[in-house]
N, CA and C atoms as an extended XYZ file, in Angstrom:
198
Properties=species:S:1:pos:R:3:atomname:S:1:resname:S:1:resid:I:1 pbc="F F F"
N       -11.938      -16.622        5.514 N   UNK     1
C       -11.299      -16.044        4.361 CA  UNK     1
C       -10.018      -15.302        4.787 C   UNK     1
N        -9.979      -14.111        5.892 N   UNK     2
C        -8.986      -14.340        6.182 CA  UNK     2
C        -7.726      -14.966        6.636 C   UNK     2
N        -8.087      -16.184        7.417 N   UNK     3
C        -6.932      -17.040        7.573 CA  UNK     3
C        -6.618      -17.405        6.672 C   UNK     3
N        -7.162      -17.769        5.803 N   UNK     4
C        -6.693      -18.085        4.095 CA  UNK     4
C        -6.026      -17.114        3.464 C   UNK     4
N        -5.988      -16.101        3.428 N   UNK     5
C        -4.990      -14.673        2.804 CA  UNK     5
C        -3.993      -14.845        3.792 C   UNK     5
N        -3.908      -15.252        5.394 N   UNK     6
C        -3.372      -15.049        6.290 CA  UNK     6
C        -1.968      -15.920        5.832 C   UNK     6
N        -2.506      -17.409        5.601 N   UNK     7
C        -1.348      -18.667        5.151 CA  UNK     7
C        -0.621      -17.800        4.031 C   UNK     7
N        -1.482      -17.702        3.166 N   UNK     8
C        -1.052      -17.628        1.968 CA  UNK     8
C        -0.102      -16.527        1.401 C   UNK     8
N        -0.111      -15.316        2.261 N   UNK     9
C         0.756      -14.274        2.951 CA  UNK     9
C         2.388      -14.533        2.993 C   UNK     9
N         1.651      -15.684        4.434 N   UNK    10
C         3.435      -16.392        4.375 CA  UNK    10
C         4.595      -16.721        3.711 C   UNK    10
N         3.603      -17.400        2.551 N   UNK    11
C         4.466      -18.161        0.945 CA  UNK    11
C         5.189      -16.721        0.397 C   UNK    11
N         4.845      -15.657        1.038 N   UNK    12
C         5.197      -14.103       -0.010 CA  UNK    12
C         7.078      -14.209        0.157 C   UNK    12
N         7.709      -13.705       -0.527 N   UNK    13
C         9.130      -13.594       -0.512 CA  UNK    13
C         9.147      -11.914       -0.700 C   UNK    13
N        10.741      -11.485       -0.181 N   UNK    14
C        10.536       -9.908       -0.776 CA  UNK    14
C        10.561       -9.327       -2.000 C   UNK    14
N        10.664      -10.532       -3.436 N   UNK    15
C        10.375      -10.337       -4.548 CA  UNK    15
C         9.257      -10.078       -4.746 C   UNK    15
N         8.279      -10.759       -4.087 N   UNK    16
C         6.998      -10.630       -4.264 CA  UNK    16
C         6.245       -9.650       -4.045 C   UNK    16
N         6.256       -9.231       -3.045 N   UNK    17
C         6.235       -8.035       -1.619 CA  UNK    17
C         6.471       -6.693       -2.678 C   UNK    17
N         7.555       -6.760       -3.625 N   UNK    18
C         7.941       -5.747       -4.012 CA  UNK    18
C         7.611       -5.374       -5.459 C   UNK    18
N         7.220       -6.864       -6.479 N   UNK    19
C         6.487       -7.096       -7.611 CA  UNK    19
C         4.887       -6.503       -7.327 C   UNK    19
N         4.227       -6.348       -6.112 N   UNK    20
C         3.333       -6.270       -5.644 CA  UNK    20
C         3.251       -4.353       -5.727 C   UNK    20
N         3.861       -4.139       -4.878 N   UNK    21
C         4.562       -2.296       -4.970 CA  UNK    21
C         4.366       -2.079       -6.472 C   UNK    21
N         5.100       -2.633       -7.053 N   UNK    22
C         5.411       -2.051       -8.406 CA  UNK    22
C         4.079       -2.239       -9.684 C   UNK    22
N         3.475       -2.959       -9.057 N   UNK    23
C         2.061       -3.123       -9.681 CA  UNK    23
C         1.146       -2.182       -9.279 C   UNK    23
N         1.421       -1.793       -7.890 N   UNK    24
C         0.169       -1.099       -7.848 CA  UNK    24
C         0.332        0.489       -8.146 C   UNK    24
N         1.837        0.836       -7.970 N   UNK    25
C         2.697        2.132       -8.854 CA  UNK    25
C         1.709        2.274      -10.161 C   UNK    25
N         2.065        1.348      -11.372 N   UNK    26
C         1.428        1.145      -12.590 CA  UNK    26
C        -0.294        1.454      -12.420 C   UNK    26
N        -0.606        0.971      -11.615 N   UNK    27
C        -2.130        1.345      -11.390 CA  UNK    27
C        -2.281        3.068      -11.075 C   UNK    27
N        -1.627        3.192       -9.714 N   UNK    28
C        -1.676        4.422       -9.668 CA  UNK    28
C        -1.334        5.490      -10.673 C   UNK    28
N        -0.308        5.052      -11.875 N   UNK    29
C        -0.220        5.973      -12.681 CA  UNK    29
C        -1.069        6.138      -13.959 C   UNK    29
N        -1.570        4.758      -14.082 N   UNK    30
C        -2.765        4.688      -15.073 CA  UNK    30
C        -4.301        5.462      -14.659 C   UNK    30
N        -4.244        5.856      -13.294 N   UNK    31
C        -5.282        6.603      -12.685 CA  UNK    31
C        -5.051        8.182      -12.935 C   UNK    31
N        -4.038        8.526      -12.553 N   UNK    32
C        -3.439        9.801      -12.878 CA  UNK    32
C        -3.668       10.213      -14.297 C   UNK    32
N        -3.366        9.107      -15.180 N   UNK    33
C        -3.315        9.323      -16.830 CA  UNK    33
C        -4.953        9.883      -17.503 C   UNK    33
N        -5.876        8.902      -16.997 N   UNK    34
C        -7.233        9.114      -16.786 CA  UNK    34
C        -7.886       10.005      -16.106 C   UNK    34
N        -7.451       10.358      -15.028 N   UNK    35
C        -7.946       11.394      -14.020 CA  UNK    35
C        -7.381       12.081      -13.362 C   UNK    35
N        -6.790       13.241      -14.499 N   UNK    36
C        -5.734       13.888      -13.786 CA  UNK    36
C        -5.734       15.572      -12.832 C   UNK    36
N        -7.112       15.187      -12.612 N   UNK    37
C        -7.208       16.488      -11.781 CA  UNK    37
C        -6.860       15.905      -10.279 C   UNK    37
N        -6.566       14.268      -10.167 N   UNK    38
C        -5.754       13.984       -8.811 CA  UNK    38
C        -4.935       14.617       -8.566 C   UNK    38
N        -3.384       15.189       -9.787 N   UNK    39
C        -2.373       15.907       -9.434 CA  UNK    39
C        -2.558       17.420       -8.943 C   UNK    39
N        -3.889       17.870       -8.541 N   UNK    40
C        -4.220       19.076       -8.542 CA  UNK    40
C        -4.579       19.422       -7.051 C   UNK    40
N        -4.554       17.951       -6.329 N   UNK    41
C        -4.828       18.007       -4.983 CA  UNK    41
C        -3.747       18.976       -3.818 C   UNK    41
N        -3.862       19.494       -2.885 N   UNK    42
C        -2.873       20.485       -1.858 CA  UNK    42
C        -2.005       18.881       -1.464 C   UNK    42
N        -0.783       19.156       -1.368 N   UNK    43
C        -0.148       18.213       -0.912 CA  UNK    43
C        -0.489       17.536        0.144 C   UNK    43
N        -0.894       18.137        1.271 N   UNK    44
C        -1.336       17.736        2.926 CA  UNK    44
C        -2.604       16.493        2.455 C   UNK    44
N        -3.095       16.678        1.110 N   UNK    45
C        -4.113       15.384        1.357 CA  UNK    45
C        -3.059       13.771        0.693 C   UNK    45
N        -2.092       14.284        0.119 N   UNK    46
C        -1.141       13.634       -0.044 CA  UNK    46
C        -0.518       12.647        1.789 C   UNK    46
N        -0.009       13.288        2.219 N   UNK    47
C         1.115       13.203        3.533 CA  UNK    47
C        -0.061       12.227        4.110 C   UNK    47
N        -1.550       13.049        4.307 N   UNK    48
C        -2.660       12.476        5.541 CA  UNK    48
C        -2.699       11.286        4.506 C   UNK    48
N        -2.816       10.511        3.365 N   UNK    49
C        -3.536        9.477        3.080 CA  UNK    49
C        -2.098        8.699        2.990 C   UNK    49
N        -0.486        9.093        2.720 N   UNK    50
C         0.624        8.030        3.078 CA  UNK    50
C         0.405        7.817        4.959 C   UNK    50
N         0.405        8.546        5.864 N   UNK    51
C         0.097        8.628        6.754 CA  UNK    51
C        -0.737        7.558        7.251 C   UNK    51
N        -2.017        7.439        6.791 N   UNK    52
C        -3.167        6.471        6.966 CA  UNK    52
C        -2.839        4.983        6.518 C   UNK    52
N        -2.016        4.828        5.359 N   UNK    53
C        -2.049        3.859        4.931 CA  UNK    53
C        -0.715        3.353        5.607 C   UNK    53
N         0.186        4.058        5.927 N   UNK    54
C         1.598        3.448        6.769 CA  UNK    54
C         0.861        3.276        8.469 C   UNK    54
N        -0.270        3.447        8.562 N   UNK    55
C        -0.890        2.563       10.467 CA  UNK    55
C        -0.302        1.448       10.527 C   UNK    55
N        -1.427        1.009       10.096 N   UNK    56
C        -1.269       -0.517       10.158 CA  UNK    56
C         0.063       -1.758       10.299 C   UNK    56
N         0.753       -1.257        8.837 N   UNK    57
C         2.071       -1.959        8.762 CA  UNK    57
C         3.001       -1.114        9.734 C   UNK    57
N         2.854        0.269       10.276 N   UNK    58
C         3.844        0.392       11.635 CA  UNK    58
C         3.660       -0.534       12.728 C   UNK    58
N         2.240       -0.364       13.303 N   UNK    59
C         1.467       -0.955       13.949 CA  UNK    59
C         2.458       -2.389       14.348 C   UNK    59
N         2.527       -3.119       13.084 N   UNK    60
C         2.742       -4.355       13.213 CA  UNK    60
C         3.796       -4.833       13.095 C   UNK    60
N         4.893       -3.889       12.455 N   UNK    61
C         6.231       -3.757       12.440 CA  UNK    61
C         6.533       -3.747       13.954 C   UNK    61
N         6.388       -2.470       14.498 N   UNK    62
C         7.086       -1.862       15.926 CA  UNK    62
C         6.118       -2.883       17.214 C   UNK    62
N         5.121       -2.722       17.427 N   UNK    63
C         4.122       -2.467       18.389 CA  UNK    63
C         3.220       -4.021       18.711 C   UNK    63
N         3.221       -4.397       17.753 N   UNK    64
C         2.587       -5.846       17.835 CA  UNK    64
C         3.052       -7.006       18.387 C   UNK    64
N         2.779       -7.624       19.692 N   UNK    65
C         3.600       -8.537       20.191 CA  UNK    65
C         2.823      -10.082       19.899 C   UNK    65
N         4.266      -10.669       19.357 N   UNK    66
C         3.574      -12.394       18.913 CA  UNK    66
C         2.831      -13.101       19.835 C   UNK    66
């Protein structure tokens, strides 16, 4: 299954890549709308969870050799 997300990855363009961003924006704000004692969180759990989620794609940006 993953090599299959893996190909299919490839076909992505940076329209896509970025139609993708902007979808999940809309999600995130439809969560907020519903459950908005998220905005009530200390910022630092903010920074640690962009933090967590920018690993990976550094990871593989900088550090990952083909």
């Amino acid at each position: 299954m993953v090599r299959y997300f893996n190909r299919r990855i490839k076909l992505f363009t940076i329209w896509d890549i970025k139609l993708s961003q902007i979808a999940a924006m809309c999600i995130m704000i439809i969560l907020i709308k519903l459950i908005p004692e998220i905005t009530s969180l200390n910022f630092i759990w903010y920074i640690l969870i962009a933090f967590i989620c920018a690993l990976r794609p550094l990871y593989v940006m900088f550090f990952k050799q083909e």
